[in-house]
C-alpha positions in Angstrom: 0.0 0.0 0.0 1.3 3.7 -1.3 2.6 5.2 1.9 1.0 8.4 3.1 2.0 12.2 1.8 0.7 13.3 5.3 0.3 11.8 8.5 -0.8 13.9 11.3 -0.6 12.4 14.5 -1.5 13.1 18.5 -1.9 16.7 16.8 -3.6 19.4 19.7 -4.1 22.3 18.8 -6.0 25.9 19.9 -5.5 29.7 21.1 -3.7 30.2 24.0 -4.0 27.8 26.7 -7.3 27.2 25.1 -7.0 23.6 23.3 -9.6 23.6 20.3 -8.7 19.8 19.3 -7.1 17.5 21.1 -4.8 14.5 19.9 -5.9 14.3 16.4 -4.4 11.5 14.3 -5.2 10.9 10.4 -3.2 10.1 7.1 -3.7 11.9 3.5 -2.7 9.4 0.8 -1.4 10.8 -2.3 -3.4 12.0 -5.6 -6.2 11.8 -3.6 -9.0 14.8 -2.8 -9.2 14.6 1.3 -12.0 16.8 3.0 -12.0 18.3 6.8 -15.1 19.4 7.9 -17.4 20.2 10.7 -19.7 22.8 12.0 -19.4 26.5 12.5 -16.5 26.8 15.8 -15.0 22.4 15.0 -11.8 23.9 14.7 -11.5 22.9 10.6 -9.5 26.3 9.5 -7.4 26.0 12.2 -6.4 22.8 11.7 -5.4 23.6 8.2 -3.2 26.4 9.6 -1.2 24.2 11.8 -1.0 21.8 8.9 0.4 23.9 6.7 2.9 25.6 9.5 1.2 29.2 9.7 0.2 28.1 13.3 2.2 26.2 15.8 0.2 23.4 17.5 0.1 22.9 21.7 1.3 19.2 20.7 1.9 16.7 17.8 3.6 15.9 14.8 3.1 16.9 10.8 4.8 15.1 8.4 4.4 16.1 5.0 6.3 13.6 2.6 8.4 12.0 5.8 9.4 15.6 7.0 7.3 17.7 10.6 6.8 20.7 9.5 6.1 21.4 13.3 9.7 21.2 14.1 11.5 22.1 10.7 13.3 25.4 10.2 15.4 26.5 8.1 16.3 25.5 4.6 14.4 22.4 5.5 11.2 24.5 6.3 11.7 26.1 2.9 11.9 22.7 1.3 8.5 21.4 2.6 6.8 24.5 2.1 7.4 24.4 -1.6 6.0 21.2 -1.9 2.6 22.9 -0.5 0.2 25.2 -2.1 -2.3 27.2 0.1 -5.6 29.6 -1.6 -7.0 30.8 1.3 -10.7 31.5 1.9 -10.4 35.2 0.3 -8.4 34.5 -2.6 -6.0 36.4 -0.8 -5.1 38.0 -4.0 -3.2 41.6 -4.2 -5.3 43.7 -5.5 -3.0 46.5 -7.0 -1.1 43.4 -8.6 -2.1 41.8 -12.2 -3.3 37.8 -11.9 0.0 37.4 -13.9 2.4 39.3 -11.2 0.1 37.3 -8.7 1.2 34.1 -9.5 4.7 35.1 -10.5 5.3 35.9 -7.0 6.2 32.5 -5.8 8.0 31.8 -8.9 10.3 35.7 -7.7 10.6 34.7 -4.2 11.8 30.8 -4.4 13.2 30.5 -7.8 16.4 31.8 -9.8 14.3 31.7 -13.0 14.7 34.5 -15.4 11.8 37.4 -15.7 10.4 36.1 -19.2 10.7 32.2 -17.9 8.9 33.5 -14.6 6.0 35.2 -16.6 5.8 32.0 -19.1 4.6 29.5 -16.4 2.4 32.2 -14.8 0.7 32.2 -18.0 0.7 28.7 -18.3 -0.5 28.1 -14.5 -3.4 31.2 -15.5 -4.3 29.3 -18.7 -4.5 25.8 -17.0 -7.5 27.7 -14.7 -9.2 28.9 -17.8 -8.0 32.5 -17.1 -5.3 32.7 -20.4 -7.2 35.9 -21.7 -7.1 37.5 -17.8 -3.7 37.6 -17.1 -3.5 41.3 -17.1 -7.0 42.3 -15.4 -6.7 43.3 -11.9 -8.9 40.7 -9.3 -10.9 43.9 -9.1 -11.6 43.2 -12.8 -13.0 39.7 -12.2 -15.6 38.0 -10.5 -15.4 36.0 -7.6 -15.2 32.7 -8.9 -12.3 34.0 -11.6 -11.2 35.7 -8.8 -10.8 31.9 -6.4 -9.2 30.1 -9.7 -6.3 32.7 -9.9 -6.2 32.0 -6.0 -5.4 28.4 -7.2 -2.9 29.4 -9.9 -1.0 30.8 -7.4 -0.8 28.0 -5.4 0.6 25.7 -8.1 3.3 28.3 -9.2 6.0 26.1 -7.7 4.2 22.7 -8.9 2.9 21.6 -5.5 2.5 17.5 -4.1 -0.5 19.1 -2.1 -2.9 21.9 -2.4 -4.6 23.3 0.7 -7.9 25.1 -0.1 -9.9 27.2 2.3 -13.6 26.8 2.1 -13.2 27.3 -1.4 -16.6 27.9 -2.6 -17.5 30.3 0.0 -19.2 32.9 -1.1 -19.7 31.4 -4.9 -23.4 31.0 -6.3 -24.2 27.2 -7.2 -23.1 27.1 -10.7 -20.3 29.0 -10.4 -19.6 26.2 -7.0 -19.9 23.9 -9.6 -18.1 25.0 -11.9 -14.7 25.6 -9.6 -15.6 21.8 -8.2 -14.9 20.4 -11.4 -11.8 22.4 -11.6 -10.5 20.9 -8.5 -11.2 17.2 -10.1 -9.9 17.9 -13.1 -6.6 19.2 -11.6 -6.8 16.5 -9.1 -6.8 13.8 -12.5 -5.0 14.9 -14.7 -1.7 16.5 -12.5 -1.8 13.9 -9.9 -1.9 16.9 -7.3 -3.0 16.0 -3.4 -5.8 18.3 -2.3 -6.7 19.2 1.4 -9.7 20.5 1.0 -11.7 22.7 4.5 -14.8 23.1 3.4 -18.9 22.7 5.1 -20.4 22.6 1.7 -22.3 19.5 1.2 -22.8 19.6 -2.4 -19.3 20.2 -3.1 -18.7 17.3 -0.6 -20.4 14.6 -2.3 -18.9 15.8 -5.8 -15.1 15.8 -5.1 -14.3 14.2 -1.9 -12.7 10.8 -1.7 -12.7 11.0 1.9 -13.3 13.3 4.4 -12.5 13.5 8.5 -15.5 15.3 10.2 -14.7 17.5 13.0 -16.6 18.3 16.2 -15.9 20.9 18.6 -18.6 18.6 21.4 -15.6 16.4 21.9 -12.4 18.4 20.5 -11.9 15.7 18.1 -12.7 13.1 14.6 -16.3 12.1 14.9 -16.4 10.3 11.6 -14.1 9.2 8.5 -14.8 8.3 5.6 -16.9 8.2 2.7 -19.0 10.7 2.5 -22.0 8.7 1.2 -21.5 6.1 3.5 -21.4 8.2 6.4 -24.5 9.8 5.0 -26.5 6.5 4.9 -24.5 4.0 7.3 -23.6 6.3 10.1 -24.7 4.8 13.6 -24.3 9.0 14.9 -27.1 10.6 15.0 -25.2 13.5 14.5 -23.4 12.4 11.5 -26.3 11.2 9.7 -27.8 14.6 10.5 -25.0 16.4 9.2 -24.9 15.0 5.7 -28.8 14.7 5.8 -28.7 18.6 6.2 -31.4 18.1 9.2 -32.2 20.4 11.7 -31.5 19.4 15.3 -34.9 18.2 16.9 -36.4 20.5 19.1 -36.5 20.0 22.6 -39.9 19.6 24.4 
């Protein structure tokens, strides 16, 4: 069996003294579209951020391809960091900045490629978004959905193993959802790229994720893993089912 690209383990993390999850263990295997999600206050952006080293956790390891990016520094920091690509739930984009000088500015800051080499695979990494005929708008120029795709271009400047996305469809009308779903498997097939994937949108869920890890903030921990579907329909928590039924909780008498 193909060994994991990350393996989080006894991983606690929170604000403060605060702990928000405690001791959370789980693998991501490679090529495949993994899911963490919850409800409103489970802890699933923050998780992501101490995944992907922006946050340090209370406790715990995270090993991205056999190095913790918990404990690295350094030029070994730097090396795991450019195996990781993050879009964060705003786009994040700079908005006095062209999608093209957007995305070159991995490519300036951890590369020693020349200008018109730098601004060839920007253009490439635009075009393989479907924003070719963009590269010079402003994100003030585009819509929001545009706008989240030159997010992603961005994060594959330096040819990522893994793409963290932040509740990428927030904010996005249905089609538009759609649309930026079939993106994400289209990338995921046809590049072999990892995706870690925060997001509370069931439809978006059921359309992309191989598997997800659901979060609850009741118990500071993994209530469920899985397939979605499956948890959907074979899920002995009532809470679960209820989740991925999209029911309200009963009221109480």
């Amino acid at each position: 069996m193909e060994q994991p690209i990350i393996v989080v383990r006894d991983l606690s993390v929170g604000y403060g003294d605060v702990p928000l999850l405690r001791d959370v263990s789980f693998d991501v295997r490679p090529g495949e579209i993994f899911v963490i999600l919850g409800g409103s206050g489970s802890g699933k952006s923050t998780l992501l951020k101490n995944m992907i080293g922006l946050n340090e956790p209370m406790s715990g390891s995270v090993m991205i391809d056999g190095a913790d990016i918990v404990t690295a520094s350094g030029d070994e920091r730097r090396a795991i960091l450019r195996k990781i690509g993050v879009m964060y739930q705003s786009g994040a984009l700079f908005g006095s900045m062209t999608l093209s000088e957007n995305v070159r500015l991995p490519l300036e800051e951890y590369t020693d490629l020349t200008s018109r080499e730098i601004e060839l695979i920007a253009r490439m990494k635009l075009s393989i978004v479907g924003l070719g005929l963009f590269t010079g708008h402003l994100p003030a120029e585009i819509s929001g959905g545009m706008q989240k795709r030159a997010a992603i271009a961005r994060a594959m400047a330096l040819d990522p193993m893994i793409l963290f996305l932040d509740e990428p469809s927030a904010g996005l009308d249905p089609i538009t959802s759609a649309e930026l779903d079939a993106l994400i498997k289209r990338l995921s097939r046809n590049l072999g790229v990892t995706f870690v994937i925060v997001t509370h949108e069931l439809a978006s869920i059921y359309a992309i994720a191989d598997r997800v890890i659901m979060l609850d903030r009741r118990t500071g921990g993994i209530v469920a893993e899985g397939d979605p579907r499956k948890l959907r329909d074979e899920s002995t928590d009532p809470w679960v089912r209820q989740f991925f039924n999209r029911e309200p909780a009963p009221i109480a008498a």
